[in-house]
ZADOMI-940805 format. One line per 10 residues: number of its first residue (from 1); their letters; for each residue z, x, y of N, C-alpha, C. Coordinates in steps of 0.2 Angstrom, whole numbers, plus 2048, in hexadecimal, padded with zeros to 3 digits. Layout:
N
NUM) a) Z X Y Z X Y Z X Y  ...
***
This chain:
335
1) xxxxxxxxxx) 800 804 7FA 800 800 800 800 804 806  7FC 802 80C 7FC 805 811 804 807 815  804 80E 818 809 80F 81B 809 80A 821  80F 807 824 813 804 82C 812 808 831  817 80B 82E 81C 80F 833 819 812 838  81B 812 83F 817 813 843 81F 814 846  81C 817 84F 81E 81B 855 820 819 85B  826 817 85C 825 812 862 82A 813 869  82B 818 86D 82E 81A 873 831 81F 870  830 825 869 833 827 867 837 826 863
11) xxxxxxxxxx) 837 81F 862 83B 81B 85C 837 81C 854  83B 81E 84E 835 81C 849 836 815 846  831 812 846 831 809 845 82F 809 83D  831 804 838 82D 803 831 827 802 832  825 7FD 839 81F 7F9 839 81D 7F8 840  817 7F6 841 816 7F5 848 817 7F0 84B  81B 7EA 848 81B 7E4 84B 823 7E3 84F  824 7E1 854 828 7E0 858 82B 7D9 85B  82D 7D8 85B 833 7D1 85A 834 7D2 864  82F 7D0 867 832 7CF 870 836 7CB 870
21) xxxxxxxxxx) 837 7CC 877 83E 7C7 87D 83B 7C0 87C  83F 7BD 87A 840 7B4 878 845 7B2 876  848 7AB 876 84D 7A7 874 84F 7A8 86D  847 7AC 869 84A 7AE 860 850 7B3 863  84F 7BA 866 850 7BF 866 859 7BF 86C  85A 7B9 86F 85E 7B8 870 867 7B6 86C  865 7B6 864 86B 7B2 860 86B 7B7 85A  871 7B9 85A 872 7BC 852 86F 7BC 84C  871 7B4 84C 86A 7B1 843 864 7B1 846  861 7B2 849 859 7B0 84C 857 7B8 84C
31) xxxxxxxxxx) 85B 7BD 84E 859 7C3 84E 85A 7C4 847  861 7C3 844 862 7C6 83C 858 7C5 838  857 7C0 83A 853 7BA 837 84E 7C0 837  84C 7C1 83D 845 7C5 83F 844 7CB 83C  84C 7CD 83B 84B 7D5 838 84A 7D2 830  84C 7CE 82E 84B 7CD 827 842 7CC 826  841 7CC 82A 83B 7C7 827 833 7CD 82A  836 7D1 82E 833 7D8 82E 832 7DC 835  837 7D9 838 837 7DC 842 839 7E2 842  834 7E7 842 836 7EF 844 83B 7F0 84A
41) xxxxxxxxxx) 83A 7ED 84E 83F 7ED 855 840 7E6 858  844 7E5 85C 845 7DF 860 846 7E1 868  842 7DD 86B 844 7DC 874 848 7D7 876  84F 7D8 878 854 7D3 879 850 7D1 880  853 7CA 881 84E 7C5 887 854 7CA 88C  850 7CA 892 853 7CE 898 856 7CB 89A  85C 7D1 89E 862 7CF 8A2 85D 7CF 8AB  85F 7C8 8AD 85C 7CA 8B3 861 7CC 8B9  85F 7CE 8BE 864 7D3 8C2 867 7CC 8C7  85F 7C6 8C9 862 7C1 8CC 866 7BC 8CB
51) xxxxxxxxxx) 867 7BA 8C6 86D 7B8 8C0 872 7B8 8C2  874 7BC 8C0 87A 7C0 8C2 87B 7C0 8CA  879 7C3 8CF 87B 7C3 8D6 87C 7BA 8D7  878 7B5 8D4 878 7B0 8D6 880 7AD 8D3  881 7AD 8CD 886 7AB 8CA 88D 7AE 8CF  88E 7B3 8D0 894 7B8 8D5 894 7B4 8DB  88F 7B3 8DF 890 7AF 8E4 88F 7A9 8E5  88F 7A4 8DF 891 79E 8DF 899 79D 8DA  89A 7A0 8D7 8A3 7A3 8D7 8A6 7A4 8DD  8A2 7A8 8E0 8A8 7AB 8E5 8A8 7A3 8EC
61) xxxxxxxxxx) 8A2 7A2 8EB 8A2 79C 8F1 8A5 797 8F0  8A5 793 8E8 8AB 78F 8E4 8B1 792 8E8  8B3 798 8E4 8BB 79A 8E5 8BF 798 8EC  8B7 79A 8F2 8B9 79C 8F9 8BA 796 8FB  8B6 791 8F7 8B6 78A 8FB 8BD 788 8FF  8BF 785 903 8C3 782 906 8C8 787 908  8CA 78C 907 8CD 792 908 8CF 793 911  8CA 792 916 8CA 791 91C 8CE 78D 920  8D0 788 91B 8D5 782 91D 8DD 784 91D  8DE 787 919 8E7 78D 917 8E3 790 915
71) xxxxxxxxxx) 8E8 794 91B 8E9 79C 917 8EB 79D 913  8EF 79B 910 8F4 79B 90A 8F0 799 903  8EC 796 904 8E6 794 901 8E4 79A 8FA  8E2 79F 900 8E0 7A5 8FB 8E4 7A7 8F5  8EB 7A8 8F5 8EF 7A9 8F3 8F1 7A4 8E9  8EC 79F 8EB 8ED 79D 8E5 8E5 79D 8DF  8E1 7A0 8E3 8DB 7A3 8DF 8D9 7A6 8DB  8D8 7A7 8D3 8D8 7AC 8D3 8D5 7B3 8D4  8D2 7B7 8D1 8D1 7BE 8D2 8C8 7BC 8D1  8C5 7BE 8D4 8BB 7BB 8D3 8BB 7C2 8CA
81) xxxxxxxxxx) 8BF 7C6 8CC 8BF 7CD 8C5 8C0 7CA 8C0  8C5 7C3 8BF 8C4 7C2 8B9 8BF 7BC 8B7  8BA 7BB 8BA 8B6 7B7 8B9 8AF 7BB 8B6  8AC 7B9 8B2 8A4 7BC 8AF 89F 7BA 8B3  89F 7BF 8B9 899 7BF 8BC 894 7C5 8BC  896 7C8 8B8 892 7CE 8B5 88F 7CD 8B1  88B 7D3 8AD 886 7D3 8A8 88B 7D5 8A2  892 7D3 8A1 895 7D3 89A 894 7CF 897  892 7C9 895 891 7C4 892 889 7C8 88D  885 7C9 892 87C 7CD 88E 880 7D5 88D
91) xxxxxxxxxx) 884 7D6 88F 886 7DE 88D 889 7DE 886  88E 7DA 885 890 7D7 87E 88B 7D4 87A  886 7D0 87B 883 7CD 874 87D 7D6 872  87B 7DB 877 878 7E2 878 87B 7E4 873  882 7E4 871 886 7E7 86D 889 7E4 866  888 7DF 867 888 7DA 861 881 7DA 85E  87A 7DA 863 876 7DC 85E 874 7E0 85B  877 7E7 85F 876 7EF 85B 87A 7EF 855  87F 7EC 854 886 7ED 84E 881 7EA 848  87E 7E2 84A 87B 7DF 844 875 7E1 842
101) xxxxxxxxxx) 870 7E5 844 86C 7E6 843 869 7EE 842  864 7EF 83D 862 7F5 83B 85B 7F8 83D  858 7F3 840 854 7F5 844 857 7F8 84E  853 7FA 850 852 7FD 857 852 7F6 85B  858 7F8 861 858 7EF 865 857 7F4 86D  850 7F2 86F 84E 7F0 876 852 7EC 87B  856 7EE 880 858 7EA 883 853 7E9 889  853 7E4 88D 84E 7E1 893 852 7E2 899  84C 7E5 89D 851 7E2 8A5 84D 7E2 8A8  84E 7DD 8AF 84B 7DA 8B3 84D 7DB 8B9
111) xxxxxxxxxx) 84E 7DF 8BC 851 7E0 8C1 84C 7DF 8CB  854 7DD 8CE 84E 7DC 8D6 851 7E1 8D9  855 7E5 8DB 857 7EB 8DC 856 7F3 8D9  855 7F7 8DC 854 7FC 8DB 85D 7FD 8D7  862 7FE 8DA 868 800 8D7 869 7FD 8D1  867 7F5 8D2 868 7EF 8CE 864 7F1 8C6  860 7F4 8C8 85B 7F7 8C0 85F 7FE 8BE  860 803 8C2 864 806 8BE 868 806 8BE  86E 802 8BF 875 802 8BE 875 7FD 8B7  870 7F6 8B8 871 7F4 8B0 86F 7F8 8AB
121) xxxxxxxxxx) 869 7FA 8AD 866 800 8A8 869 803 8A5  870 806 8A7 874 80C 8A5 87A 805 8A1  87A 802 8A3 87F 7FE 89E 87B 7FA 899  877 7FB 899 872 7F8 893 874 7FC 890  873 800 88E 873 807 88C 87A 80A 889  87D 809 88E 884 807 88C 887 804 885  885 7FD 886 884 7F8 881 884 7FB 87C  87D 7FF 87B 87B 802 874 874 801 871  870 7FE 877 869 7FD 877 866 802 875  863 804 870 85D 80C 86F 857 80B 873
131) xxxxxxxxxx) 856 806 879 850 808 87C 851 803 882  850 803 887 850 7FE 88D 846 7FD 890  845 7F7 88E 840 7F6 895 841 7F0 89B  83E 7F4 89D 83E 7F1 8A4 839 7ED 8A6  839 7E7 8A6 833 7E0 8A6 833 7E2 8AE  82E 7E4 8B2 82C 7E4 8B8 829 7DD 8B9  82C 7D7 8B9 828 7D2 8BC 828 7D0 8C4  824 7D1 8C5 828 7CC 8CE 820 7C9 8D1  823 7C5 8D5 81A 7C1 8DB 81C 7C5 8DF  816 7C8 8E1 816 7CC 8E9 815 7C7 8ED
141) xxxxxxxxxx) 819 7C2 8F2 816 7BD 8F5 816 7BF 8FC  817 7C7 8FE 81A 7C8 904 811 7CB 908  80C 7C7 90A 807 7CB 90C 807 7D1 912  80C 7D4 913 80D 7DA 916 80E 7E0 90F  80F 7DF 90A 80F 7E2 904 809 7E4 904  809 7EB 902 800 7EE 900 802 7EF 8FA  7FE 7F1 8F6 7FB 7F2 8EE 7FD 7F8 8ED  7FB 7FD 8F4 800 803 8F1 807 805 8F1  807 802 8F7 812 800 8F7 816 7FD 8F2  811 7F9 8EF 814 7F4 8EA 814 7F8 8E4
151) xxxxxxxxxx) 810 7FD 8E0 80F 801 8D9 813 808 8DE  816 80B 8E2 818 811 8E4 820 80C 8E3  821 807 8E2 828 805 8E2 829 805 8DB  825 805 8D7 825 803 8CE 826 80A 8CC  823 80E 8CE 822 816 8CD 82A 819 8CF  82A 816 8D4 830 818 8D6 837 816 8D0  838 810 8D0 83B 80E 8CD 83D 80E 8C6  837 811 8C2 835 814 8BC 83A 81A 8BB  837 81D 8C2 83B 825 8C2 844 824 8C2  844 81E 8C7 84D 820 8C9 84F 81F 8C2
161) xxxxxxxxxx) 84F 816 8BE 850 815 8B8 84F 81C 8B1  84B 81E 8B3 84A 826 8AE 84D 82B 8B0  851 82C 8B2 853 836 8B6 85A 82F 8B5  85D 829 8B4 863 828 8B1 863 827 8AA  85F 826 8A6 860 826 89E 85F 82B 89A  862 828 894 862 82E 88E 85E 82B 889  85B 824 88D 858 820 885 84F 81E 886  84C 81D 87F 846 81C 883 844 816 885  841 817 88C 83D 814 891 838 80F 88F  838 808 890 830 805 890 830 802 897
171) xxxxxxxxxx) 82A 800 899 829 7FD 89E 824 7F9 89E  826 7F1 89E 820 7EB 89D 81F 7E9 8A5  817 7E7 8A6 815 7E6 8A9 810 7E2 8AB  80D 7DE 8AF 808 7DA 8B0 802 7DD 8AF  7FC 7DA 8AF 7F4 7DA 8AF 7F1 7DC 8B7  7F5 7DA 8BB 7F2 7DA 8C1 7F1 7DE 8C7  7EF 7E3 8C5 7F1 7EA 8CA 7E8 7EB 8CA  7E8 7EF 8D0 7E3 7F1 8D5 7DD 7F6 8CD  7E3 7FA 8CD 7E0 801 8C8 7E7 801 8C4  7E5 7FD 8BD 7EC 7FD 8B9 7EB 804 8B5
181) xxxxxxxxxx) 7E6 806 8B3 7E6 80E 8B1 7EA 811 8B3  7E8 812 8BA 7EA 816 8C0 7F4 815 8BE  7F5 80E 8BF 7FC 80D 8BE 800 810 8B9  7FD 80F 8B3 801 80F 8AE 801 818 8AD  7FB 81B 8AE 7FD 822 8AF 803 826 8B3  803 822 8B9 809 824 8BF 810 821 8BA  80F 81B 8B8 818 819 8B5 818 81E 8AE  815 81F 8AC 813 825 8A5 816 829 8AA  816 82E 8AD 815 834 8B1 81C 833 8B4  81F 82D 8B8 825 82C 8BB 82D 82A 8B3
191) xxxxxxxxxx) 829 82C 8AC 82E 82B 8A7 82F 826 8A3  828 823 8A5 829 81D 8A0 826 81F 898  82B 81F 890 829 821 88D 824 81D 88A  825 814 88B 81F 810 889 81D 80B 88F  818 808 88D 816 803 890 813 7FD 88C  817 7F9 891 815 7F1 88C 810 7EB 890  809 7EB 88C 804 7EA 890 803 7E2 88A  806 7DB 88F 808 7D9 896 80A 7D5 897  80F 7D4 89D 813 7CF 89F 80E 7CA 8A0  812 7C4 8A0 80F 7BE 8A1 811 7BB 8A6
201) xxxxxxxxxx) 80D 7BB 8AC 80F 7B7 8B1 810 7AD 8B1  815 7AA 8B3 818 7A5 8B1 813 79F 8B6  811 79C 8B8 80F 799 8BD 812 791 8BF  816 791 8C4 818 78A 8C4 813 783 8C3  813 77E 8C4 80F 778 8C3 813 774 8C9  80F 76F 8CA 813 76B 8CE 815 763 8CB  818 760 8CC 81A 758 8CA 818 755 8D0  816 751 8CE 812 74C 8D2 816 747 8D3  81A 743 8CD 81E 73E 8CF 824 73F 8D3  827 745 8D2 82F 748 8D7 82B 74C 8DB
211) xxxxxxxxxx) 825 750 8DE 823 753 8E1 828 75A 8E3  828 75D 8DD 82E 764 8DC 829 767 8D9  82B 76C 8DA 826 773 8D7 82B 775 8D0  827 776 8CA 82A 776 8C4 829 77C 8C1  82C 77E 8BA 829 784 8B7 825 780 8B2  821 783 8B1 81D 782 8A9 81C 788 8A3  820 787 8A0 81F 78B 89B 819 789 896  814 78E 896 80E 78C 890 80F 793 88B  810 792 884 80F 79A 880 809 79B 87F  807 7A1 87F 802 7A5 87E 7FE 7A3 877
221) xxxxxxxxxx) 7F9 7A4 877 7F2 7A2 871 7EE 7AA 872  7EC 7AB 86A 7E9 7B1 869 7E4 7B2 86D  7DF 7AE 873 7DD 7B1 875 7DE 7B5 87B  7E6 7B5 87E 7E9 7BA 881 7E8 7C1 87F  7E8 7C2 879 7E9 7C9 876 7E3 7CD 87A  7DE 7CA 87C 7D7 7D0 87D 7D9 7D0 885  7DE 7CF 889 7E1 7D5 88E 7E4 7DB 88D  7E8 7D9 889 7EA 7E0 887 7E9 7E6 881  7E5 7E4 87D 7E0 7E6 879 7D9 7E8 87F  7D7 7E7 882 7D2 7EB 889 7D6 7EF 88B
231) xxxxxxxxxx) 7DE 7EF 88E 7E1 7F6 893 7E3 7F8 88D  7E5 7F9 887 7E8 7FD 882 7E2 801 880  7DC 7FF 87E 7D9 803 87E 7D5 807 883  7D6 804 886 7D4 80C 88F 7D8 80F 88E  7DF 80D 88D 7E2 813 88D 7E5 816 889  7E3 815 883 7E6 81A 87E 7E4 81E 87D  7E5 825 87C 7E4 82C 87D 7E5 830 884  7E5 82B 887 7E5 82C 88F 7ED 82E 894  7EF 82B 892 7F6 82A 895 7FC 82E 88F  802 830 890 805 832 88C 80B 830 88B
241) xxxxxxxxxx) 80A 829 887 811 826 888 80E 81E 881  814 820 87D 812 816 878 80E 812 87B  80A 80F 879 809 806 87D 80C 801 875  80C 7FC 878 80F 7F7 877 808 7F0 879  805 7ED 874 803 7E6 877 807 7E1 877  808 7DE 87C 809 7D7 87E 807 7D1 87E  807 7CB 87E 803 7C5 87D 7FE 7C4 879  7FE 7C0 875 7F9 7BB 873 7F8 7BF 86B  7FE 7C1 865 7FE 7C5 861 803 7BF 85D  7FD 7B9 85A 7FF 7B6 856 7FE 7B7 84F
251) xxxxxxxxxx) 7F8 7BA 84C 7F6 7BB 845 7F6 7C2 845  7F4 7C5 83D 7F2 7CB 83A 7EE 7CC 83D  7E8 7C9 83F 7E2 7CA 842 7E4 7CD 848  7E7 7CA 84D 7EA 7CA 853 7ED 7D4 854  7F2 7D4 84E 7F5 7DB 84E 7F0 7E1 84C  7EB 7DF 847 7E7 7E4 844 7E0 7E6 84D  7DE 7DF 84C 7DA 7E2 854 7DF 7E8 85A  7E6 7E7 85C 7E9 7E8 860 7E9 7F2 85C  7EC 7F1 856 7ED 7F8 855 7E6 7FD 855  7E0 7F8 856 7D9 7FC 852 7D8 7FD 85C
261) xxxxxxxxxx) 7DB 7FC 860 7DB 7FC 866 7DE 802 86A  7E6 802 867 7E8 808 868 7F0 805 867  7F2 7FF 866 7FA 800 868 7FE 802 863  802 806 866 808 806 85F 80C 801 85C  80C 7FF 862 810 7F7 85F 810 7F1 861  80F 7EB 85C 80D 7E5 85E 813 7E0 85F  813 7DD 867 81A 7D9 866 817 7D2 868  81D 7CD 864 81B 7C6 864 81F 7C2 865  81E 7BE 86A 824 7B9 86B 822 7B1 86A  81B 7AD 86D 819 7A7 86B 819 7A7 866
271) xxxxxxxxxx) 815 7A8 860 814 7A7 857 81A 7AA 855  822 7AD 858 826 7AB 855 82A 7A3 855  829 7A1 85B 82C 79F 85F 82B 799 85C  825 798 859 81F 791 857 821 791 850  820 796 84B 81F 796 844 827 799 840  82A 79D 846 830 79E 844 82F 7A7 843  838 7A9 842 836 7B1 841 832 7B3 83A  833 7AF 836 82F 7B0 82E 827 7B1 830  824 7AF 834 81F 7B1 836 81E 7B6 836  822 7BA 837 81F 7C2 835 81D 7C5 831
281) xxxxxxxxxx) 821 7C1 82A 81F 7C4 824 816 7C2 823  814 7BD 827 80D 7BB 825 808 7C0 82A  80B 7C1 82E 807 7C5 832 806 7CD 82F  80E 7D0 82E 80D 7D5 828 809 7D7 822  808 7D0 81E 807 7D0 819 7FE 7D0 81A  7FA 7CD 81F 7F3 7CE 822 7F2 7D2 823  7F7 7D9 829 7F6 7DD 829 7F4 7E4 825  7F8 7E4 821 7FA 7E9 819 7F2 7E7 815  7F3 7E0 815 7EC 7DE 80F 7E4 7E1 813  7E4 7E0 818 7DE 7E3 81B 7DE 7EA 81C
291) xxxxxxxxxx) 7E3 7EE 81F 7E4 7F4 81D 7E2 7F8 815  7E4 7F3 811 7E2 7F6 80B 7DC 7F6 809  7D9 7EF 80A 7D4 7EC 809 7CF 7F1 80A  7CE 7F7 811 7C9 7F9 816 7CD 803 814  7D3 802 810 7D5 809 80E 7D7 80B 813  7DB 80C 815 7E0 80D 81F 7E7 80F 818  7E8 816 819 7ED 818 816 7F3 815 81C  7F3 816 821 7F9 814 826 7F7 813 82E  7FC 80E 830 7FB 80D 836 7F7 814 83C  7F8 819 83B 7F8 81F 840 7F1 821 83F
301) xxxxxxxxxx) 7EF 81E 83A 7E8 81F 838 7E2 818 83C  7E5 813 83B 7E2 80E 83C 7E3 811 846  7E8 80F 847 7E9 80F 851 7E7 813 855  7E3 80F 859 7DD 811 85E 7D5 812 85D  7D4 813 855 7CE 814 853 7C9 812 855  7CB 80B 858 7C4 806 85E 7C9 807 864  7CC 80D 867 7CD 80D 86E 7C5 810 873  7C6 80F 877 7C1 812 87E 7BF 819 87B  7C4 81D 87A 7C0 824 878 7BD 826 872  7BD 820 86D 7BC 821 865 7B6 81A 864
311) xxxxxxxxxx) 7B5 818 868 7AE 813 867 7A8 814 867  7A4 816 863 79B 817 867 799 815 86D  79B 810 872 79A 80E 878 79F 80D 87B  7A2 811 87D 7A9 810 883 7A8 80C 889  7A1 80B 88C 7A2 807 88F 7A1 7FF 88D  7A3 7FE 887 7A2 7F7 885 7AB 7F3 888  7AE 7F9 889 7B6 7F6 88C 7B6 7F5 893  7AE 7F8 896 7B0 7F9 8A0 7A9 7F1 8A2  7A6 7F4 8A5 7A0 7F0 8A8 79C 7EE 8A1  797 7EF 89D 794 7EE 899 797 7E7 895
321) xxxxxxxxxx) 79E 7E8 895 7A0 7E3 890 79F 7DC 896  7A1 7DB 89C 79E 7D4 8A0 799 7D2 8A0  795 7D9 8A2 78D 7D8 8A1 789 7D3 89D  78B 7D9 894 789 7D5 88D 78D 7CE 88D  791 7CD 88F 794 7C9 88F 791 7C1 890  791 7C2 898 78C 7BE 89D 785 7BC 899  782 7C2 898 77A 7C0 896 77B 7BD 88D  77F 7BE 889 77F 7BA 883 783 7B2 884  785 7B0 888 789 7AA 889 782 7A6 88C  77D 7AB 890 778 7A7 892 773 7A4 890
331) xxxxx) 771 7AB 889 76C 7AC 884 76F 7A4 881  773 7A3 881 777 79C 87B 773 795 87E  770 794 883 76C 790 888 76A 790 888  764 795 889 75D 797 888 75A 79B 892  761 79E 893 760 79F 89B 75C 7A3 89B
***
């Protein structure tokens, strides 16, 4: 049978498949579940920084309420110290998942401050996480923001989080950047050991009957996967740090294209989320069979093989592929 085991932030994995940040990855049995059923690693759902600052000042505003009326008032409040307004609460279950578990546990973070990302960071880590990323999500909605101010703050932020740890580094990101090459080589470069290629921007919807702006959550469908299956392989061999695909990695099929790509490892959150953690074992069990099927002694053999530098025609991943694209969609109509 084909060798797994693969490479991932300098972690060594059984396998290449990855158990992402979701509400399975949040619970003891749900996590036990996914290691049973064959999750190389897991990404605990992220501690967000705004969370937290929100929670402390709605405590503290409760506590302070009425206090202005007696002074004496104060005096029968308690201490805000003993209240959980910290990230004790995600720091303990960090640690409750390390003890139960034999795989590698990712912890997440989200942070809106500079201080805020490294000071959680080092307590992630604390905890007992063997790896921390850092979900860079945010809307730039400030149009005095430029593009380059906006990636010189990522690079940055890469770096300060990195000159304070001792664990390896990922860094998830968005699709949307001017010259994501370009990025992803400077967060490489600023310390990033992987890169997780992609966040998924949320978009709100509107209600029409209450006329409130709402969230919508929609999970992803495999045909997501062919964004990050495009930047993984531009940049594989290129850059000097793990990649990681995200989104749209529900089948065998799904995982075998993404490795023939370049990534080292496939993480999945919708199709567990739908079909349950045991859906690994079917996605495993596709990918092994086709491996054998085609003689691929092991993953390290198989990954990158169809990247940009190892394809007959490397520009089938730049211009050429809209091109062909455009004129066979037309050919279908006789244009």
């Amino acid at each position: 049978m084909s060798a797994l085991d693969t490479q991932y932030l300098g972690l060594a994995l059984k396998s290449p498949l990855v158990a992402s940040a979701s509400p399975l990855t949040g619970r003891l049995d749900s996590l036990q579940r996914l290691e049973a059923a064959g999750a190389a690693a897991v990404v605990l759902p992220s501690l967000f920084e705004e969370e937290l600052v929100h929670a402390s000042r709605e405590i503290d505003r409760l506590l302070s309420y009425g206090t202005e009326s007696f002074a004496e008032a104060t005096t029968y409040l308690p201490d805000l110290a003993d209240y959980d307004t910290g990230p004790d609460r995600h720091l303990e279950f960090v640690s409750e998942a390390k003890a139960a578990l034999d795989i590698p546990v990712i912890a997440s973070l989200n942070g809106t401050s500079l201080g805020g990302w490294v000071r959680y960071a080092r307590q992630l880590v604390q905890a007992g996480a063997d790896a921390v990323e850092l979900n860079l999500y945010s809307v730039v909605a400030d149009p005095e923001a430029t593009a380059a101010d906006v990636e010189q703050q990522l690079v940055d932020l890469v770096g300060a989080v990195r000159a304070d740890l001792a664990v390896p580094l990922a860094v998830k990101i968005g699709p949307w950047f001017t010259a994501p090459a370009n990025l992803a080589a400077r967060l490489a470069t600023a310390g990033a050991d992987g890169l997780v290629l992609f966040n998924r921007f949320y978009q709100p919807d509107i209600d029409l009957e209450e006329l409130e702006v709402e969230p919508h959550l929609v999970l992803s469908s495999s045909t997501e996967l062919r964004l990050p299956l495009h930047w993984i392989a531009i940049l594989r061999g290129r850059i000097a740090c793990s990649l990681a695909a995200s989104t749209g990695v529900h089948t065998w099929e799904d995982a075998v294209k993404l490795l023939l790509a370049g990534a080292d490892v496939v993480c999945s959150t919708s199709a567990l989320l739908h079909h349950g953690p045991e859906h690994l074992r079917v996605i495993e069990a596709g990918l092994v069979a086709w491996m054998d099927e085609r003689e691929y002694d092991s993953v390290a053999q198989l990954r990158g093989s169809m990247s940009q530098q190892n394809v007959p025609d490397p520009t089938a991943y730049e211009r050429a592929n809209y091109v062909k694209e455009l004129r066979s969609y037309s050919a279908r109509f006789g244009a």
